[in-house]
C-alpha positions as CSV (number, residue, x, y, z in Angstrom):
1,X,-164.7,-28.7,75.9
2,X,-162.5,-26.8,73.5
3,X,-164.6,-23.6,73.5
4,X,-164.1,-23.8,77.6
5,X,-160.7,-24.8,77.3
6,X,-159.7,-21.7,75.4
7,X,-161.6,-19.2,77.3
8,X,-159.7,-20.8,80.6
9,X,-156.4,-20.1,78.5
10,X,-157.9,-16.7,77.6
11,X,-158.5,-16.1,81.1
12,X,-155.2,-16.9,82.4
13,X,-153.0,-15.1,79.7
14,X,-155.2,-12.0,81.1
15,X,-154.5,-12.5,84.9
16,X,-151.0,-12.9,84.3
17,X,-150.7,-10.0,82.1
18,X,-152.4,-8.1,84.5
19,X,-150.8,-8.9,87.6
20,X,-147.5,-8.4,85.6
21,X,-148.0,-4.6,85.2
22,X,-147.0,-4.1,89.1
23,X,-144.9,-6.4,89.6
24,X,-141.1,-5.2,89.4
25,X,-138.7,-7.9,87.9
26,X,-135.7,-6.5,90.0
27,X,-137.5,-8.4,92.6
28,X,-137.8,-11.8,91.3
29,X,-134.3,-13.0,91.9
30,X,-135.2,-13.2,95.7
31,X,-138.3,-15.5,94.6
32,X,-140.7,-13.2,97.1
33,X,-138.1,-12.7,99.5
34,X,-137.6,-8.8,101.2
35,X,-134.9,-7.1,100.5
36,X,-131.9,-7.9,102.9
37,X,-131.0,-5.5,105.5
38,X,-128.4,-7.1,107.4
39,X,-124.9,-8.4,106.5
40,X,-126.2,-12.0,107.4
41,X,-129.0,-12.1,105.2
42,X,-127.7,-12.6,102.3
43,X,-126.7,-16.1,103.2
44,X,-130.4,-17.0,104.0
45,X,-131.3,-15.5,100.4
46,X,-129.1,-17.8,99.2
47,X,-129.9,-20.6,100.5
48,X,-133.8,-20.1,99.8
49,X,-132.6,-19.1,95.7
50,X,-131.0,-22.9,96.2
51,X,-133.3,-24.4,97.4
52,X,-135.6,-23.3,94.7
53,X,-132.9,-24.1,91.8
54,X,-133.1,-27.6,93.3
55,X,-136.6,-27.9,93.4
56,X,-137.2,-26.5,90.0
57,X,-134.3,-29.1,88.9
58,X,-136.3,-32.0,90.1
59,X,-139.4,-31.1,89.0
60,X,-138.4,-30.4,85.1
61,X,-136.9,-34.0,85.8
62,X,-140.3,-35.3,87.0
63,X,-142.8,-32.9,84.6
64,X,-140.2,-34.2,81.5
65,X,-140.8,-37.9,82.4
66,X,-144.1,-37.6,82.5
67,X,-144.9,-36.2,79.3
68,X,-142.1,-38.6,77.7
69,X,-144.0,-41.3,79.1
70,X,-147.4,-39.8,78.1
71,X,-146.0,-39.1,74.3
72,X,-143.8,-41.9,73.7
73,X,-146.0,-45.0,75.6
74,X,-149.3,-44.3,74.8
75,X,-151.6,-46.5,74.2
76,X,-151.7,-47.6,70.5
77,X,-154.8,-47.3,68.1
78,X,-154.2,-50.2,66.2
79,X,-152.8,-52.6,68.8
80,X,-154.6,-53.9,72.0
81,X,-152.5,-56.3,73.9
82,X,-151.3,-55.6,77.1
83,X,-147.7,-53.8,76.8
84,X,-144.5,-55.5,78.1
85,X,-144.3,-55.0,82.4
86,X,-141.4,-54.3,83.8
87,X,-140.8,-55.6,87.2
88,X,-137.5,-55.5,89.5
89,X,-135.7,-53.4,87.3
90,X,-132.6,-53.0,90.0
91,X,-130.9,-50.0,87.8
92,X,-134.5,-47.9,88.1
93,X,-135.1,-49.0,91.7
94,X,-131.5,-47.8,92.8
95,X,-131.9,-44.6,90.6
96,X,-135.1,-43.5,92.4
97,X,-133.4,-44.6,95.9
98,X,-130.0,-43.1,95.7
99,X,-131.2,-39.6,93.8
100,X,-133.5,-38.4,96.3
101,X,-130.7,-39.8,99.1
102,X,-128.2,-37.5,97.0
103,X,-130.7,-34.6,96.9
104,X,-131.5,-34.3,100.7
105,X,-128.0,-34.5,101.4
106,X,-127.3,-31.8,99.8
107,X,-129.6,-29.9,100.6
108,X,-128.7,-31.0,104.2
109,X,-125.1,-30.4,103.6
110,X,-126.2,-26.5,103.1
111,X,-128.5,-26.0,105.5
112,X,-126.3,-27.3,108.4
113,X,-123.5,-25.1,107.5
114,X,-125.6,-21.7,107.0
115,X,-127.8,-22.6,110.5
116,X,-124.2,-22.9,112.2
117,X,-122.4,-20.2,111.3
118,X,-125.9,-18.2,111.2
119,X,-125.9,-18.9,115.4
120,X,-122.0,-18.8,116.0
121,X,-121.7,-16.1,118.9
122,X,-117.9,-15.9,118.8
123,X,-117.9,-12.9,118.1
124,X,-118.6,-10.2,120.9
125,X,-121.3,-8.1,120.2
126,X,-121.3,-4.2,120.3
127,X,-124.8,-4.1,121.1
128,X,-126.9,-6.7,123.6
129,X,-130.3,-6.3,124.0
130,X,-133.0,-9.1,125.9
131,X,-135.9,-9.6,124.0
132,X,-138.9,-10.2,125.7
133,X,-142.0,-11.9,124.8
134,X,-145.0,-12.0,126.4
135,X,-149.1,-12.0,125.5
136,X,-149.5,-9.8,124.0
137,X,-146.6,-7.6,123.0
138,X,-142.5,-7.2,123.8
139,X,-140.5,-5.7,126.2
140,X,-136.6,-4.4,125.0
141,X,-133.9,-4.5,127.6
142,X,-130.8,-2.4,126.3
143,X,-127.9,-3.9,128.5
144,X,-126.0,-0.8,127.9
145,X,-124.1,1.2,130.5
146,X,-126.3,4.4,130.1
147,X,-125.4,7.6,131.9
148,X,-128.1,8.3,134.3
149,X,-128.6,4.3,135.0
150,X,-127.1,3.1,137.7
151,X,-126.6,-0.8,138.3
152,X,-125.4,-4.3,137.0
153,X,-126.9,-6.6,134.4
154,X,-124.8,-9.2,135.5
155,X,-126.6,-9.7,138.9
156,X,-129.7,-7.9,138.0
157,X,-132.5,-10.1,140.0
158,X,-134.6,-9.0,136.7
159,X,-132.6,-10.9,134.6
160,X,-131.9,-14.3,136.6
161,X,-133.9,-16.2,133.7
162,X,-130.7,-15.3,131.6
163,X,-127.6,-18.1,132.1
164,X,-124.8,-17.2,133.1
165,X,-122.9,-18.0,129.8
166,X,-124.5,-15.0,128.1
167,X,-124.2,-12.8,130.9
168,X,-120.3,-13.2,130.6
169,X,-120.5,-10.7,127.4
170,X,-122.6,-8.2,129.1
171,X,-120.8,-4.8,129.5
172,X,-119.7,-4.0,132.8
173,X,-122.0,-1.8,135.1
174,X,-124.2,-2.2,132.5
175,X,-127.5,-0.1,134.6
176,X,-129.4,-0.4,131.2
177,X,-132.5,1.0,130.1
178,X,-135.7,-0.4,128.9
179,X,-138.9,-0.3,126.5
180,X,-142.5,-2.2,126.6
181,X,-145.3,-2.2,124.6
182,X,-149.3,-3.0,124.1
183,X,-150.5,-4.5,121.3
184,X,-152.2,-0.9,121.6
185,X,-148.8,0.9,120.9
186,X,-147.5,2.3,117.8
187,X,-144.9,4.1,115.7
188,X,-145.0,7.8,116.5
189,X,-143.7,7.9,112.7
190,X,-145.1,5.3,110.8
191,X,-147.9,4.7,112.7
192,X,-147.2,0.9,112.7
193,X,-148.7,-1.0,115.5
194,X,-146.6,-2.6,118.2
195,X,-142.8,-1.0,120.3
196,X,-140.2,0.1,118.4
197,X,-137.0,-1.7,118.7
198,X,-134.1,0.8,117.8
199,X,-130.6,-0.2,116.5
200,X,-127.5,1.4,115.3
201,X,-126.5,0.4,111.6
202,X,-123.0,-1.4,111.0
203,X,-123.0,-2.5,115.1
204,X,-123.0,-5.9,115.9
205,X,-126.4,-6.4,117.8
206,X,-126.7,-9.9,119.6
207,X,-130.2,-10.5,120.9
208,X,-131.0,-12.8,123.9
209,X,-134.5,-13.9,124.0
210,X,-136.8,-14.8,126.6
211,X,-140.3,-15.2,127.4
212,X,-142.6,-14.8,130.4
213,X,-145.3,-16.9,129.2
214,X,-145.9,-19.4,126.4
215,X,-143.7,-19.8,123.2
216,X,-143.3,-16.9,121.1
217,X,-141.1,-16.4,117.8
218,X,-139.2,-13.1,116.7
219,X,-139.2,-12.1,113.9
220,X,-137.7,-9.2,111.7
221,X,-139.0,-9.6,108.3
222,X,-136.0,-8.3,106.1
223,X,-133.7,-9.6,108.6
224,X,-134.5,-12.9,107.2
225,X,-133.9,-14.6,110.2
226,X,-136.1,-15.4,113.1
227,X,-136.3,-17.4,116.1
228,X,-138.2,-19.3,118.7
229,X,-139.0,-17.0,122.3
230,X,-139.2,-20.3,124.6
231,X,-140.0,-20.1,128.2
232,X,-137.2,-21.4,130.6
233,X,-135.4,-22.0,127.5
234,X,-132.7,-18.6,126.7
235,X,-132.1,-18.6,122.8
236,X,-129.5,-16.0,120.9
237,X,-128.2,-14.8,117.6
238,X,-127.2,-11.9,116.5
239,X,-127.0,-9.8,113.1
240,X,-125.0,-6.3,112.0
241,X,-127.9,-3.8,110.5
242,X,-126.4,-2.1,107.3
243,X,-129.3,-0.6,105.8
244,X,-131.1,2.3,108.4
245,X,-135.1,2.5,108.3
246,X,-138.1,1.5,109.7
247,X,-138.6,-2.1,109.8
248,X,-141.7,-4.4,110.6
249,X,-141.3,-7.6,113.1
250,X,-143.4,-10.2,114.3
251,X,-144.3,-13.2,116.5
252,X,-144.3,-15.6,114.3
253,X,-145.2,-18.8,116.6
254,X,-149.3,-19.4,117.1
255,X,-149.4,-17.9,120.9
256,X,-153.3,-17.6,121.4
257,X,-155.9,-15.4,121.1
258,X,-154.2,-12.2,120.2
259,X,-151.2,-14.0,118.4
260,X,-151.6,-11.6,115.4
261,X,-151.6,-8.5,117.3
262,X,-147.6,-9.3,118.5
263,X,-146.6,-6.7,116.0
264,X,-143.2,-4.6,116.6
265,X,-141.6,-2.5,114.9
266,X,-137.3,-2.1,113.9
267,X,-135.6,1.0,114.1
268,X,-132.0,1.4,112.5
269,X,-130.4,4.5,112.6
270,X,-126.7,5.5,113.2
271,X,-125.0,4.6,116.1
272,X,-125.2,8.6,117.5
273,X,-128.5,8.5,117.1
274,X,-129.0,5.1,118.8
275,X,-126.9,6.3,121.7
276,X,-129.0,9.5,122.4
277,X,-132.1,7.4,122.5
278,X,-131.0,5.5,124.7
279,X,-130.1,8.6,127.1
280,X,-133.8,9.8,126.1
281,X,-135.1,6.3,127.7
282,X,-133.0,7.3,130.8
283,X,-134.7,10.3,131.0
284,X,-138.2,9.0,130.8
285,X,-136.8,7.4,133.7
286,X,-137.3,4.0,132.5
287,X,-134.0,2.8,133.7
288,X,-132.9,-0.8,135.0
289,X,-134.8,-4.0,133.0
290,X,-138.1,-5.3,133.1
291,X,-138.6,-8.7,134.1
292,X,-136.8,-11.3,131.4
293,X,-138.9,-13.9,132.2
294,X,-139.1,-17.5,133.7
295,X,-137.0,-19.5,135.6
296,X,-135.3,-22.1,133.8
297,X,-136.5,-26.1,133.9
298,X,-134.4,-28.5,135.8
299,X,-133.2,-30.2,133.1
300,X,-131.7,-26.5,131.2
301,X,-130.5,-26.1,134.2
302,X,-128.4,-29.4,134.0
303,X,-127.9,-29.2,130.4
304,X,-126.2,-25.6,131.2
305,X,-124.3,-26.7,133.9
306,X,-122.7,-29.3,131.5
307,X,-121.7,-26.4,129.5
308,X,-119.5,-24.8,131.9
């Protein structure tokens, strides 16, 4: 058992040495979390780094009674009797009550006021675009007013999924321009499956997102944030880019079959840049919106009514 023992320690002191030699310790203060690319991320890093302290806090806790337990109430060699039992020990009983209480409130405390100011939308967004999910891939509607685009985005029949209370920041005589993609597509540069979203760095960028179909989540991996695509159901948040590059997104909601192949791809470059591909997607001729999605239930309906 001891010969085993040691060759299982042996073992172990290899892998991690091993495994060590890539891995770059700049990184380990985001606990496996990407890099942050916009200016609300760093609030979700911070949160997950908390709740990790917390964690690691209550285990060491846990782990340090155990082993004083294990060390300090053994069983003795020289005595047999059964030890004294302690029963309806109130001080113990409220300590293990009122701790953990303590502990999810906090952590409750945190995570409430990150998730609201995370969704606030009071402030108007330079940049609106519709997401649209749908098996097996995304659509991107730029509600932009785009030279060569003629129409309205607030009475657009393609986007009567949308409520009304997010159509009030659309830009006027916004004619917009639009994108689509196949699971089939990819990055002309990268070569990374799914459509390219593109965005202009240090821009306010509120997405509104719809599906045609089932439930679908979007994702941008070093956004940090991500959210449900629920049909007859019009979710938004919004983020400012401050890093440019190529960036991979995701559904990240089970959707069926081809679920993993609802790769896209996230494109932030400077706002010139943004705006002349936009004129290039008016060029192509792929001008007005695709279809946003589904018809909202009766009881949205109610519920945004209510609103008003």
């Amino acid at each position: 058992m001891r010969r085993k023992l040691l060759q299982a320690l042996t073992a172990g002191l290899v892998l991690a040495t091993a495994t060590g030699c890539s891995y770059n310790w700049e990184d380990f203060p985001r606990l496996g979390m990407p890099t942050p690319t916009t200016e609300e991320a760093p609030r979700i890093l911070s949160l997950w780094q908390g709740s990790w302290a917390a964690a690691l806090a209550t285990g060491v806790l846990v782990w340090g009674l155990i082993l004083w337990s294990t060390v300090f109430h053994r069983r003795s060699r020289t005595k047999v009797e059964v030890p004294p039992q302690t029963r309806y020990n109130m001080p113990i009983e409220a300590l293990y009550t009122v701790v953990p209480l303590i502990i999810v409130s906090v952590l409750f405390y945190f995570t409430a006021r990150d998730e609201s100011r995370l969704l606030s939308l009071d402030k108007k967004p330079d940049v609106t675009v519709n997401v649209v999910g749908y098996q097996w891939s995304w659509g991107f509607n730029y509600i932009e007013d785009v030279p060569g685009s003629t129409g309205n985005a607030k009475t657009d029949k393609n986007l009567d999924a949308i409520p009304d209370r997010f159509k009030d920041d659309f830009p006027a005589n916004a004619g917009g321009v639009y994108d689509v993609g196949t699971p089939g597509t990819r990055n002309p540069q990268t070569n990374n499956p799914g459509p390219t979203l593109w965005l202009p760095k240090g821009k306010t960028v509120r997405f509104v997102l719809t599906s045609r179909d089932v439930i679908h989540s979007f994702w941008v991996v070093p956004f940090l944030m991500k959210q449900d695509v629920i049909p007859g159901h019009t979710n938004s948040f919004q983020v400012t880019p401050n890093k440019e590059g190529t960036f991979l997104g995701k559904c990240a909601e089970l959707c069926g079959v081809d679920h993993s192949r609802m790769l896209f791809n996230v494109k932030v470059v400077s706002p010139e840049r943004y705006e002349q591909h936009l004129k290039d997607l008016a060029k192509k001729g792929q001008t007005g919106y695709v279809p946003a999605g589904i018809a909202q239930t009766s009881h949205e309906k109610n519920r945004e009514t209510n609103n008003l």
